[in-house]
Structures are given as C-alpha cells and as structure tokens.
Steps between C-alpha positions, in 0.01 A plus 500: 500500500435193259662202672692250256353227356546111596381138492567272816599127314493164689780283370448097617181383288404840321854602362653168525449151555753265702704722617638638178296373193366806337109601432568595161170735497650659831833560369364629123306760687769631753774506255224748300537763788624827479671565830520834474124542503438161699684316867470145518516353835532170615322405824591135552472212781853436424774544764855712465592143481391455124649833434766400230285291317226754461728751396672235212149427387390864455864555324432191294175629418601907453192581751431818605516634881772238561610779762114463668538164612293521822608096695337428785659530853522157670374634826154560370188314224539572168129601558607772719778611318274481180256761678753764601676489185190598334403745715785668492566489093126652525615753652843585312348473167215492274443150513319376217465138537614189756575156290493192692319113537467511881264628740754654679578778161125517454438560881818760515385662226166585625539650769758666367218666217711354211362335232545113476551263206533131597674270312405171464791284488374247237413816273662784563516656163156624578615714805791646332257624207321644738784636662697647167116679404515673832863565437416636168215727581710662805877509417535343152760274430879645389696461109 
C-alpha cells in the first residue's frame, strides 16, 4: 500500500523570522501545494504556549497543514521532540523532504532516512528552490 505523501517544515528561521515575519520563498512554495496529493507538517521548538499565534500566522498566510502543527511539549528538548516527530511522520507517510536551519531538523531527519534541505537564514530562497524542484518532480504543485 503506497503511503501518502508529506514534507516535515520548521517554522522559526526557515518559515518565518521573528516570530511572525514571513520567508516569502517559504510561503510562495507552500501556498503552491496540492494537499490532496501532499501533508505539510510542522515540527517546531515552539510550545502549546505560542499556539494562537502560530495558528493566526498560518491563517494570515493561507498555509497549508495548519491542522499539522506538531508544538513541542514543555517537559522535553525541542531536539528530542524534533527526533520522534520525524520518526514517526517517516513512518506514517512517504516523506519526501525535512526543511529546517538547525542541527536539530538536519540531525532528526537523518536518522529518520528523510531527505534534508537546510536553509540558510540569510538566503533562504535557495533552499526553497530546492525544495519546490523536489516538490515538483514528486507531487507537482496544484491549479
């Protein structure tokens, strides 16, 4: 049985920057997605605390998975958290890429056996390139 397809997305310094300043690049390519043939989670470092704001910036923003918002549990590192979310989207879905600017996304990923595209924060229009070609090739983007 084919398992669904999906992308795991960081949000503070990939998808955003201060809290809730878009990544235009980021935001361009997510908005592209067809959801029926493509998930987007979230896996982020922030709390249940930030909940509400994270939600009105991916309303703001029409982002996809806004229901895949994965925050992490205060009892517990966001490197931790970071590594069992991935492992266990790996093993829900066909994951076909991780997005993030942190060792802890590129670490999770791997040994989760998902691909990795890092983001630089000072150019991160490169990594969402990258990121919409992979897109492109596997799902393709919707209307």
């Amino acid at each position: 049985m084919d398992k669904q397809l999906a992308i795991i997305v960081d949000l503070d310094e990939t998808l955003c920057t201060c809290f809730d300043v878009p990544v235009v690049a980021g935001v361009d390519v997510l908005t592209r997605i067809d959801e029926d043939k493509l998930q987007v989670h979230y896996v982020t470092a922030r709390t249940p605390v930030c909940r509400l704001a994270t939600e009105r910036f991916m309303e703001e923003h029409r982002l996809p998975g806004a229901n895949n918002i994965h925050y992490c549990p205060t009892e517990i590192s966001s490197y931790e958290h970071k590594r069992v979310f991935h492992q266990s989207l790996s093993l829900a879905f066909r994951v076909i890429a991780s997005v993030g600017d942190s060792f802890e996304e590129e670490e999770a990923a791997e040994a989760a056996g998902i691909p990795f595209v890092a983001v630089d924060p000072s150019r991160p229009t490169e990594a969402w390139s990258i990121l919409a070609e992979r897109i492109a090739k596997v799902a393709g983007f919707g209307p």
